[in-house]
N, C-alpha and C positions, 0 to 999 in steps of 0.2 A: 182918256179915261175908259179902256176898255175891260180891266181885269174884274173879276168878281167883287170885290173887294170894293174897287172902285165905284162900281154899279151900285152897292149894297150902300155906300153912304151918300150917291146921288139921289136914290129913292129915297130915303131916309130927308133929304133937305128938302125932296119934293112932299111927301108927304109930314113935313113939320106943322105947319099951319094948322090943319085940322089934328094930328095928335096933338099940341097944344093945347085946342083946345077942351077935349074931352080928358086932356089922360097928363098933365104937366106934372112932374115929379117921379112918374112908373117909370118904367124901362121895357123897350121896343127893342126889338128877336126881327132880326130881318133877312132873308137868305133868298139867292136870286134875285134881287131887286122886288120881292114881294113881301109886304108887311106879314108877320107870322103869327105874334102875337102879344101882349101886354103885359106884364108883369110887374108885381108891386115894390119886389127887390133885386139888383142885379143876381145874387146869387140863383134865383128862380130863372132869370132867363138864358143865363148861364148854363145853368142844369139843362135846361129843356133844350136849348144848343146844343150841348155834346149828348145827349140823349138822341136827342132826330138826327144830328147830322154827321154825328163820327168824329172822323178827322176832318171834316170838307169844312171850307173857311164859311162864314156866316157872322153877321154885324152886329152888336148890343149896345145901345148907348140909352142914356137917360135921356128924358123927354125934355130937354129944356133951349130956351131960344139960343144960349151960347153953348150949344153944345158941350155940356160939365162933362162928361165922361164920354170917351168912345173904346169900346173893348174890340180888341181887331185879334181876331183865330186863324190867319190866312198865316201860312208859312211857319207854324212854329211848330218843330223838333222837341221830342220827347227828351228830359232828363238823364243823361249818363253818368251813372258814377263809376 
């Protein structure tokens, strides 16, 4: 588990517990292995992802004990038609 990527949803299960409990149902921006910040809708954390960090991969998931959503930005190719 070395890739960014990787990193980014081990901090994420280390840091579950406590965003549980302050924050269950937002959506957590994670990049680095460092919590970024809180957000009330994924779209918002979304935005503020490709806003700071370009193309560079960076973690989104909902706050919740079964992991409901994980948004993964590492490796994805722009649209060709």
């Amino acid at each position: 588990m070395g890739t960014a990527l990787a990193l980014d949803v081990k901090a994420y299960r280390r840091l579950l517990p406590g965003l549980l409990s302050e924050h269950r149902g937002k959506f957590v921006l994670i990049r680095a292995a460092d919590q970024i910040q809180i957000f009330d809708t994924r779209d918002e954390a979304l935005a503020e992802g490709y806003k700071r960090f370009k193309r560079e991969p960076f973690f989104v998931s909902e706050i919740e004990p079964l992991e409901a959503l994980v948004e993964v930005t590492h490796g994805l190719e722009p649209c060709r038609t």
